[in-house]
N, C-alpha and C positions, 0 to 999 in steps of 0.2 A: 757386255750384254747379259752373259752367263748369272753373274753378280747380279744383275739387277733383276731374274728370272724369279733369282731363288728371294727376291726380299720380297719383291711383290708376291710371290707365291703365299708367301707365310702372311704377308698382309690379308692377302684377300681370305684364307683361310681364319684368321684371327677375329677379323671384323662377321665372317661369318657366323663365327660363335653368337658375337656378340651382336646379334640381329635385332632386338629387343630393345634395345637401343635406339633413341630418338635422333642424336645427332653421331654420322659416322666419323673418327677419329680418322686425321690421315696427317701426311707430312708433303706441303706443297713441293712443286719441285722447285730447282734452283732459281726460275725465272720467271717464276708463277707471279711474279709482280708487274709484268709486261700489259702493256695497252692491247696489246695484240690477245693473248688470254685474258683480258678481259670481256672481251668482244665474242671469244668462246664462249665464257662462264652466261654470259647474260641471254646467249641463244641454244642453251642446252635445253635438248627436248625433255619434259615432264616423263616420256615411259620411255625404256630399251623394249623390243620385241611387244607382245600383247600383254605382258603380266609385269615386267617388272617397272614398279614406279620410280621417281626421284626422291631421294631423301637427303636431309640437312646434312653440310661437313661442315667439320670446325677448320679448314684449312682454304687457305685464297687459291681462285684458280684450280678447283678442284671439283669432280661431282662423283655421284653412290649411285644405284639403282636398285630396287628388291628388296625383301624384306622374308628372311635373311639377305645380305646383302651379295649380289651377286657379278655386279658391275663395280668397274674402280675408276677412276676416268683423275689426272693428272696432266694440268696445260703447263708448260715451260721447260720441258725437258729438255734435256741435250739432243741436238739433231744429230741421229743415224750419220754415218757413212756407209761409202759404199760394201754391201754385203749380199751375201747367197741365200739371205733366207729368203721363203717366197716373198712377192709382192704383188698384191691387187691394187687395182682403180677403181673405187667404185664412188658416182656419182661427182666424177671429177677431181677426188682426192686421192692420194697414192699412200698404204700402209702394208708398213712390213709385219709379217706374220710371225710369231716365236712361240712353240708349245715348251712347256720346261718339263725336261728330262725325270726330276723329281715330282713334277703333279700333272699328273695323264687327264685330269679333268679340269685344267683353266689352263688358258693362252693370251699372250700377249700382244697387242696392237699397238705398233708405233705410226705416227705420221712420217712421210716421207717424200722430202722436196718442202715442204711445211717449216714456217722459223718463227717464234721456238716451235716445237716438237711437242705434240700431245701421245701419252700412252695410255693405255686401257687395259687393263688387266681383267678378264671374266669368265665366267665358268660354263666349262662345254657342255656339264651336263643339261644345264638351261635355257641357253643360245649356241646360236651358230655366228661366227665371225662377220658373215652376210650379215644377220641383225644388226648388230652391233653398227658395223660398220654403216651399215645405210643410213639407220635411225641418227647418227651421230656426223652423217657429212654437212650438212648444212652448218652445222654450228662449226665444224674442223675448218672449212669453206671459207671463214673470215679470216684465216692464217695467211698472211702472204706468201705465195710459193721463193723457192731459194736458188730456182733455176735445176735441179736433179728432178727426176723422174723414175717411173720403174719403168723396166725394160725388160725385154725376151730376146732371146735367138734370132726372132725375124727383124729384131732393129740393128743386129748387127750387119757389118758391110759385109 
């Protein structure tokens, strides 16, 4: 997960630069050819938060927001196991939380119980993981869940 902190970090950093830019450059994920992200791609919402828009990527299964760009969004990923970082529910779907050690200003969202796995990679100084997260369940929603869940202290025996 560590590995994959630091690549998406520099991604979203890189594509940042390069804001100016009409269509955002990304690299689908492994399974981003799935019927299932598909069904993602086709109900992704037009804005994250009040400001940031949707904009073109040259990759399947993938979406931008912002300009500079400040949302990353990648359907087909590998699904999570079980881990300690936090996890919310919100509006019915389950995502794990990962801020990267090396950039204190963007965090990662994994889908969790979700198959394939959708990740978002975006920046704190502009959102909060609430945004994200809300603006983005409906479209997460057509994932079929894998049977896992998040859980607390109070779900144990």
């Amino acid at each position: 997960m560590r590995l994959l902190v630091a690549a998406t970090s520099g991604a979203l950093a890189a594509v940042s630069l390069a804001g100016c830019e009409a269509t955002v450059p990304m690299v689908p994920a492994a399974d981003a050819n799935s019927v299932e992200c598909a069904q993602v791609t086709v109900h992704l919402p037009d804005s994250i938060g009040e400001t940031e828009t949707r904009r073109e990527t040259d990759a399947q299964a993938t979406g931008a927001w912002g300009e500079p760009t400040t949302v990353l969004l990648r359907c087909g990923a590998t699904e999570p196991g079980p881990t300690d970082l936090p996890c919310y529910t919100i509006q019915g779907v389950d995502w794990i939380v990962d801020s990267p050690e090396n950039d204190p200003q963007s965090a990662i969202l994994t889908t969790y119980g979700r198959s394939p796995a959708v990740e978002v990679i975006f920046s704190t100084t502009k959102l909060t993981g609430a945004n994200v997260m809300e603006d983005l369940a409906d479209a997460v929603g057509y994932l079929p869940t894998n049977g896992r869940a998040c859980t607390s202290t109070e779900d144990l025996p």
